[in-house]
Backbone as a printed PyTorch tensor [residue, N CA C, xyz], in Angstrom:
tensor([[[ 40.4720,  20.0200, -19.6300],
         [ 40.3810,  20.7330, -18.3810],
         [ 39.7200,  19.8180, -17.3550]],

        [[ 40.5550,  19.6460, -15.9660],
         [ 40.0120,  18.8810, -15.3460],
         [ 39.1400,  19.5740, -13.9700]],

        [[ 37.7530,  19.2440, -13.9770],
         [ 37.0500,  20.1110, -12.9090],
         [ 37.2140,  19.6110, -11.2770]],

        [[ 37.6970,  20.1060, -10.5180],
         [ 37.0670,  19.2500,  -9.3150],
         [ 36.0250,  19.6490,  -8.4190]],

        [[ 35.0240,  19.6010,  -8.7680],
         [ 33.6990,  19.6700,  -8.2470],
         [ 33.5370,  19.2900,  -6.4180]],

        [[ 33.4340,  19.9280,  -5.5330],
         [ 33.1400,  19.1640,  -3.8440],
         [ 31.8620,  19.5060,  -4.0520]],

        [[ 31.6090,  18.4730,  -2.9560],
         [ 30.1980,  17.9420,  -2.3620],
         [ 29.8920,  18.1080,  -1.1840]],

        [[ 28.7790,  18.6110,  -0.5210],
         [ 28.8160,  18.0340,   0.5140],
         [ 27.8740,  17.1240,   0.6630]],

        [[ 27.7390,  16.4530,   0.3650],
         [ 27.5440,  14.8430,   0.7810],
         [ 28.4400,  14.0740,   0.3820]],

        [[ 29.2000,  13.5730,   1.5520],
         [ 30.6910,  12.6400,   1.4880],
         [ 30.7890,  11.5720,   0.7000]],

        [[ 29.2040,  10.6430,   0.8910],
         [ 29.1770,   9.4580,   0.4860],
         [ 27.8110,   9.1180,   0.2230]],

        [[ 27.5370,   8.4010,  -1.5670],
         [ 25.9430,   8.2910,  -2.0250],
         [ 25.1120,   7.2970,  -1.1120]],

        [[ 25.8700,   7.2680,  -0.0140],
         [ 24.7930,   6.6490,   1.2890],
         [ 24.5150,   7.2480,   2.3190]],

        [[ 25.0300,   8.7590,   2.4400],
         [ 24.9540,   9.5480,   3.2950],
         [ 23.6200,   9.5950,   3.3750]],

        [[ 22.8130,  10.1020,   2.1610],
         [ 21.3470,  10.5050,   2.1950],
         [ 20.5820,   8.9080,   2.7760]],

        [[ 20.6180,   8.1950,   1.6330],
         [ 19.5930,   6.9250,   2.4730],
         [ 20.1780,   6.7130,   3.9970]],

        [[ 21.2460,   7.1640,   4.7210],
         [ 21.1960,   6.5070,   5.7910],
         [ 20.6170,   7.4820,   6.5860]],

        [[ 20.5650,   9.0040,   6.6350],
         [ 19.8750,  10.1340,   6.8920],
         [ 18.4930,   9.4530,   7.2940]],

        [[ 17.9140,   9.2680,   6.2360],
         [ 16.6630,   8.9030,   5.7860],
         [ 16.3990,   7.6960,   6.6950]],

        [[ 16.9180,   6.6600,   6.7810],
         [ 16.9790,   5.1080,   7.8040],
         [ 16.9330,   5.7680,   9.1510]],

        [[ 17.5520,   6.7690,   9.6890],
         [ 17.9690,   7.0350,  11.1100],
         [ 16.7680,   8.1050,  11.6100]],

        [[ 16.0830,   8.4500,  10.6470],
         [ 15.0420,   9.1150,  10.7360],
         [ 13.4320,   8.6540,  10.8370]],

        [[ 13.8120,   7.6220,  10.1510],
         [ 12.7970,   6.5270,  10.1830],
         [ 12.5960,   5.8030,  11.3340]],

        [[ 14.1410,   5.3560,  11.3720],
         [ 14.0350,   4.3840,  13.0200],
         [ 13.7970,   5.0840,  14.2290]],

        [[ 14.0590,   6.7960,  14.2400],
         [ 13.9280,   7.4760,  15.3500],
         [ 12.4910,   7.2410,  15.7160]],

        [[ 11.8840,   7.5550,  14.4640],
         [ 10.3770,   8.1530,  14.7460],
         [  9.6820,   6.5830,  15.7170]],

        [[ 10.0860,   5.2570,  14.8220],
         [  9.5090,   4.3460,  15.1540],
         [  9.6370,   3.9180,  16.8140]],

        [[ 10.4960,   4.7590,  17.3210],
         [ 11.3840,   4.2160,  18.7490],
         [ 10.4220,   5.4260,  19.2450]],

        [[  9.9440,   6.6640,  18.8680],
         [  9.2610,   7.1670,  19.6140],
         [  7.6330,   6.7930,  19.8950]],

        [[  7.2900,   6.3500,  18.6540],
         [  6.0650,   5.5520,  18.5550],
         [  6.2010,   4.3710,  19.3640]],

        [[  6.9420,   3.4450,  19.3640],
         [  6.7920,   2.1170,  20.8620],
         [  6.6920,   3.6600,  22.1790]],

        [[  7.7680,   3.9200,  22.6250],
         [  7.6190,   4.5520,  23.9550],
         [  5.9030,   5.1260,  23.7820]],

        [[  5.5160,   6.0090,  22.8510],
         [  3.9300,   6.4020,  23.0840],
         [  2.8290,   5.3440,  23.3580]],

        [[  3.2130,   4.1130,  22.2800],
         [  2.5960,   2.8530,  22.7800],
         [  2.6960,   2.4760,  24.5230]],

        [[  3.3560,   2.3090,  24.8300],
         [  4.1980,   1.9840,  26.0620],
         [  3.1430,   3.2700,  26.9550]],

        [[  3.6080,   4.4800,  26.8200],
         [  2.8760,   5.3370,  27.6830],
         [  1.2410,   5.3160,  27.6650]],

        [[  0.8720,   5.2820,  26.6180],
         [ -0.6580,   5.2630,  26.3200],
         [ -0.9740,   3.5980,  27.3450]],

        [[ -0.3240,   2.7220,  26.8480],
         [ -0.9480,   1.9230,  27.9340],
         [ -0.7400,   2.4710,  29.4960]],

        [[  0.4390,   2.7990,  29.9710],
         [  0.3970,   3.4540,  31.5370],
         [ -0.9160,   4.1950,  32.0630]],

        [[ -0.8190,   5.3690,  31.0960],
         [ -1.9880,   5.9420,  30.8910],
         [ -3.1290,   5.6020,  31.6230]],

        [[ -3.9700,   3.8130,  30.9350],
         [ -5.0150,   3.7710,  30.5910],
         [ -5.0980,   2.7300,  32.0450]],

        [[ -4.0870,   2.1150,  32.2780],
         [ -4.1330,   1.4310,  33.3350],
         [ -4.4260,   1.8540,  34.8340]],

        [[ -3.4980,   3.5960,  34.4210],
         [ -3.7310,   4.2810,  35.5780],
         [ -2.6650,   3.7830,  36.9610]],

        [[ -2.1450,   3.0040,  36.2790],
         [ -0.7080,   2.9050,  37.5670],
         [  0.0050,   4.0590,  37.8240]],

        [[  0.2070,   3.8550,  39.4590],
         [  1.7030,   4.7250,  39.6050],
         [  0.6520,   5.9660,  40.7860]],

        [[  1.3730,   5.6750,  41.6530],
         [  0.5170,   6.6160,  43.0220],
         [  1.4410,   7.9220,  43.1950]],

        [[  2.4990,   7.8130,  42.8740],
         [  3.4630,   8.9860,  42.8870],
         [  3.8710,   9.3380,  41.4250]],

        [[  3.9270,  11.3500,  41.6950],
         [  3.2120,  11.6130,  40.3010],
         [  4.2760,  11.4110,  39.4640]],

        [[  6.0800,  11.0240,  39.3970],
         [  6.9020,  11.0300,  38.3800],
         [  7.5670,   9.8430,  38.6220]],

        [[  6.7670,   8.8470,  39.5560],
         [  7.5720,   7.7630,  39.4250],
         [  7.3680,   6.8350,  38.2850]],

        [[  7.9940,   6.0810,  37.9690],
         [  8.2370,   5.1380,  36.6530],
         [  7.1020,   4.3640,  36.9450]],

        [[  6.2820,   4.3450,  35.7380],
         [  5.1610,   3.3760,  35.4960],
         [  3.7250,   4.8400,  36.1970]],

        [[  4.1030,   5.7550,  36.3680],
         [  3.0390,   6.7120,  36.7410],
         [  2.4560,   7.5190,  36.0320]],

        [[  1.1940,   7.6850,  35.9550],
         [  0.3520,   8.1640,  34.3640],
         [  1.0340,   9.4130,  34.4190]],

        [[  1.2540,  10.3110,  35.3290],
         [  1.2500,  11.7050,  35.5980],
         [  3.0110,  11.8210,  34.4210]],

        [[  3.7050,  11.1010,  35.2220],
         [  4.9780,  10.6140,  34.0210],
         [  4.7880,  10.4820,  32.5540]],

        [[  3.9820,   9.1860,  32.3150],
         [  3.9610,   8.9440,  31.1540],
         [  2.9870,  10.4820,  30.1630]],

        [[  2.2330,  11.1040,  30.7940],
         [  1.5110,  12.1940,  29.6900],
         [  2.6250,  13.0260,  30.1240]],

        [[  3.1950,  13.5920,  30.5850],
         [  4.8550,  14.4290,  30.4210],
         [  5.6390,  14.2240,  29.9070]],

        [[  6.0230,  12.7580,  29.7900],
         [  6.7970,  12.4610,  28.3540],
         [  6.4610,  12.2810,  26.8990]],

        [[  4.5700,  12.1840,  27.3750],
         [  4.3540,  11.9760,  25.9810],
         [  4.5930,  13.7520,  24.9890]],

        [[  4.7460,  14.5750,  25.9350],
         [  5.0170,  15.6060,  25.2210],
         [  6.3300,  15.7250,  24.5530]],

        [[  7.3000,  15.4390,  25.1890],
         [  9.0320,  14.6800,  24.7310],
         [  9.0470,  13.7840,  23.4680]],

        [[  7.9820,  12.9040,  23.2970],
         [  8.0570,  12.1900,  22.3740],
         [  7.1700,  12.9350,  21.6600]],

        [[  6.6240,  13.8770,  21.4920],
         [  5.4590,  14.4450,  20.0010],
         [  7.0640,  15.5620,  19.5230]],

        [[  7.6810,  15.7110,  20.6080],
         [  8.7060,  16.8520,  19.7800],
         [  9.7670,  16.0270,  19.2910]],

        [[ 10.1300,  14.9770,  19.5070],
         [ 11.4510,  13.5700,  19.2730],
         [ 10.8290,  13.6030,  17.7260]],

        [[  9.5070,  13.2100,  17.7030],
         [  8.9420,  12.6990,  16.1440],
         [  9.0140,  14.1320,  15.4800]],

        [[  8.8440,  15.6380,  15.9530],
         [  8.6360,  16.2280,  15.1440],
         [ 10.3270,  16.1140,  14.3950]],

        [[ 11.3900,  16.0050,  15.1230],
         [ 12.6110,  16.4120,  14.8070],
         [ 12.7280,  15.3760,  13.6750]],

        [[ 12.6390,  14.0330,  13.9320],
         [ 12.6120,  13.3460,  13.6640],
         [ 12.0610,  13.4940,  11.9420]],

        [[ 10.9740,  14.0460,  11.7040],
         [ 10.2450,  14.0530,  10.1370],
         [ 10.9650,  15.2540,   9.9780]],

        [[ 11.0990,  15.9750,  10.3580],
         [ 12.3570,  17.2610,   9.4890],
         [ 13.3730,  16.8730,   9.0400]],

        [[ 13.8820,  15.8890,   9.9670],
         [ 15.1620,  15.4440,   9.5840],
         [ 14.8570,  14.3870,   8.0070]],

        [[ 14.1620,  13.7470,   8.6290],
         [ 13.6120,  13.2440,   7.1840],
         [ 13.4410,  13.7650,   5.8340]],

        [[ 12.3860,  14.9370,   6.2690],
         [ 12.4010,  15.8890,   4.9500],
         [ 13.3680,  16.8530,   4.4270]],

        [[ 14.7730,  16.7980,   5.3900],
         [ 15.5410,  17.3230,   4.5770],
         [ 16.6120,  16.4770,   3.9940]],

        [[ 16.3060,  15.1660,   4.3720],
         [ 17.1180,  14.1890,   3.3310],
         [ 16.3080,  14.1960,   2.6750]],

        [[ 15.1260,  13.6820,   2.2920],
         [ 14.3130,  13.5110,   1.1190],
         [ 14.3440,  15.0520,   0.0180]],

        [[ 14.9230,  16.3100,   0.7320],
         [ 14.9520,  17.3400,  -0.3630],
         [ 16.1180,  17.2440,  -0.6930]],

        [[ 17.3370,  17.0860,   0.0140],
         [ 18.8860,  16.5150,  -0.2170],
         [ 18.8480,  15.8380,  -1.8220]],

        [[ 18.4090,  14.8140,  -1.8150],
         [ 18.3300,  13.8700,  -2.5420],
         [ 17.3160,  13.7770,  -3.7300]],

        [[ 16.1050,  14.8240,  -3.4110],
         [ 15.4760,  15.2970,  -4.8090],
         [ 16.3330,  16.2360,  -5.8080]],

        [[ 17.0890,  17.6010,  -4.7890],
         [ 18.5670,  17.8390,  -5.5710],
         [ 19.5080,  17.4790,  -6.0450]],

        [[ 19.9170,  16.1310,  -5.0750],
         [ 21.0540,  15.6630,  -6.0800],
         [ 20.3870,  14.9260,  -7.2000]],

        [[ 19.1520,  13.9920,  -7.3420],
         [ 18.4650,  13.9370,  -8.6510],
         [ 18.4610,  14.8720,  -9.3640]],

        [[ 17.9320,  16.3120,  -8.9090],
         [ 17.4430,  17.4730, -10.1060],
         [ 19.1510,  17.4650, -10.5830]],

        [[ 20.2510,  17.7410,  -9.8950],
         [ 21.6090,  17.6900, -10.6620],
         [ 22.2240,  16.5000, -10.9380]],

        [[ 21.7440,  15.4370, -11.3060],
         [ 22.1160,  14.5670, -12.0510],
         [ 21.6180,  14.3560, -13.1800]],

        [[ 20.5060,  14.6800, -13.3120],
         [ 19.7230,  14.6760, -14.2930],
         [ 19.8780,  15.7970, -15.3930]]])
């Protein structure tokens, strides 16, 4: 008897690349916070949303705390993805 079993995960790189794109998100939001925290501290920028203006950069830094949150969910649901397909391989 032949079974045919579907998946949804297309391809056994679906999950690690999940996992890579989640990783690299977070890290791209961490430079921009770098990036803002210095604006920040420098205190540039006389107009309150122009580019390089603190008033800017702590408004986006709120954009980037929710980018990273998406960012580690997305993560943790490849990392549970992939503890399942272990628990069913095993």
């Amino acid at each position: 008897m032949n079974m045919n079993i579907t998946s949804p995960v297309k391809s056994p790189y679906a999950i690690p690349e999940a996992s890579r794109s989640a990783v690299e998100g977070i890290r791209e939001q961490l430079t921009r916070l770098d990036q803002n925290v210095a604006e920040v501290a420098r205190g540039e920028g006389s107009s309150s949303f122009a580019p390089g203006s603190s008033d800017r950069a702590l408004v986006e830094q709120q954009e980037i705390v929710l980018a990273v949150r998406a960012n580690a969910k997305s993560l943790e649901a490849a990392n549970q993805a992939l503890g399942t397909i272990i628990d069913i391989k095993v």
